[in-house]
C-alpha positions as CSV (number, residue, x, y, z in Angstrom):
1,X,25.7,-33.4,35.3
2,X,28.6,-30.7,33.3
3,X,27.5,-33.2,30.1
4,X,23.8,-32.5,30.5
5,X,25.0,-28.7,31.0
6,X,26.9,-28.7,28.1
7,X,24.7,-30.5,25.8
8,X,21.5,-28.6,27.0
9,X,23.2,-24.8,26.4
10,X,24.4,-26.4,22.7
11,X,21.0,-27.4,22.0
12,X,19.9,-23.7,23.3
13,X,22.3,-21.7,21.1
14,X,21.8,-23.9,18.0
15,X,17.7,-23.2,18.5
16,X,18.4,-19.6,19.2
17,X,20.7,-19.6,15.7
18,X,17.6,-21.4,13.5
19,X,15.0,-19.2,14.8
20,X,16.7,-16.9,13.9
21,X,17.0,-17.7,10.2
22,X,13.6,-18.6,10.3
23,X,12.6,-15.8,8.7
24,X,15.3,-16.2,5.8
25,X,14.1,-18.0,2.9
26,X,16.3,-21.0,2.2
27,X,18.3,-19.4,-0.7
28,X,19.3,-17.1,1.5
29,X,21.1,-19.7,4.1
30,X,24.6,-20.3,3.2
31,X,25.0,-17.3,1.1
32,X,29.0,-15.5,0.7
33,X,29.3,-13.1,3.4
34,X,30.6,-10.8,1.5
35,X,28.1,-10.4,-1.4
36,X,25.6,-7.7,-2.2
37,X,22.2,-9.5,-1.9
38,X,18.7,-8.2,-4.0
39,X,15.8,-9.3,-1.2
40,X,12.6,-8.1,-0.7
41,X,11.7,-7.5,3.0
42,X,8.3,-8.1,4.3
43,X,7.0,-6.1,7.5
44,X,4.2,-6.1,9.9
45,X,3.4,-2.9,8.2
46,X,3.9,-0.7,5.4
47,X,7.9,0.1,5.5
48,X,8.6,3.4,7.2
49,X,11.4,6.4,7.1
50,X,13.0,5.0,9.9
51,X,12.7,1.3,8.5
52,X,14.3,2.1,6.0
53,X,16.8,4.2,7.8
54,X,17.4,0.9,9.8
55,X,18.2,-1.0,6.7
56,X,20.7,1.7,5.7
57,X,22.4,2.0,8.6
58,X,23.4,-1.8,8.1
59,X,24.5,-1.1,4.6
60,X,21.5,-1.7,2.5
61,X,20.0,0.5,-0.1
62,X,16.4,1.2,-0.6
63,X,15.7,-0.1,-4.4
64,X,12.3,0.3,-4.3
65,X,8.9,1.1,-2.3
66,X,5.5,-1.2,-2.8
67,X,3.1,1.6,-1.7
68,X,1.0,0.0,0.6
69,X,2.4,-3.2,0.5
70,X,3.8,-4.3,3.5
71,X,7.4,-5.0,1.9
72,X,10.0,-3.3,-0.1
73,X,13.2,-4.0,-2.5
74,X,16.3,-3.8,-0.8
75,X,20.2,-4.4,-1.5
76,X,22.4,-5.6,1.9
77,X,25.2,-6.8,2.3
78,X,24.2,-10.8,3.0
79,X,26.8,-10.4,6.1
80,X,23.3,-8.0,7.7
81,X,20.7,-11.0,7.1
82,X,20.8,-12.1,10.4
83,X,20.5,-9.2,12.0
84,X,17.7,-8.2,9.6
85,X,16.0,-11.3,10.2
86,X,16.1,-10.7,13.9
87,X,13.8,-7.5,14.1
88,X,10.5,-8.2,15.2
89,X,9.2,-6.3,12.8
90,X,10.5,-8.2,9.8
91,X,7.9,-11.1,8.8
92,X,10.4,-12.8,6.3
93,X,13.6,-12.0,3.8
94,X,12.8,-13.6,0.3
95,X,15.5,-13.1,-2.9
96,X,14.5,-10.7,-5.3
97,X,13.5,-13.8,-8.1
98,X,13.1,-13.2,-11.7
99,X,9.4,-14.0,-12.6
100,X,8.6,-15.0,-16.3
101,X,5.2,-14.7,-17.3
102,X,3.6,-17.9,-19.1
103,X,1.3,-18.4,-22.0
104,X,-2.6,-19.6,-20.8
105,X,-2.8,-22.3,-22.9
106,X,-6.7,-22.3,-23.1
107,X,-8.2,-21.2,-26.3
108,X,-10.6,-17.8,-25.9
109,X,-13.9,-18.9,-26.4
């Protein structure tokens, strides 16, 4: 019965730790603690003040605003994605990704 106890509170805790990161995107996972990370975080709404007062007061910096996108470009210390992760107003956390633009190769008609 203390085995089933045991193994039922692990399989708890490591449930409660993935959920968690569900909202991380996978480069995110496994990350050094103790790096600056670029990420873009995506909200229910349209960032506020005192969202990104939040994000500050776990060490981030507020890079940049989307207007009424419902995200906005953040550096944090990667040590704060958890925590980030777990408000309930945070949809996901995505790395801040290069994007290079490609040629169309269709001819113009």
């Amino acid at each position: 019965m203390r085995n089933l106890l045991k193994i039922g509170v692990l399989l708890l805790t490591a449930s409660f730790a993935y959920a968690q990161n569900a909202k991380l995107g996978r480069d995110l996972k496994g990350i050094n603690p103790n790096s600056n990370v670029d990420v873009i975080i995506q909200f229910t709404h349209v960032p506020t003040a005192a969202d990104n007062q939040w994000v500050r007061s776990l060490g981030g910096v507020v890079v940049r605003q989307y207007g009424k996108v419902k995200a906005g470009l953040y550096t944090v210390p990667a040590s704060a994605l958890n925590q980030l992760a777990s408000n309930p107003d945070v949809t996901f956390i995505t790395p801040d990704r290069t994007v290079k633009a490609q040629q169309d190769p269709t001819p113009p008609r």
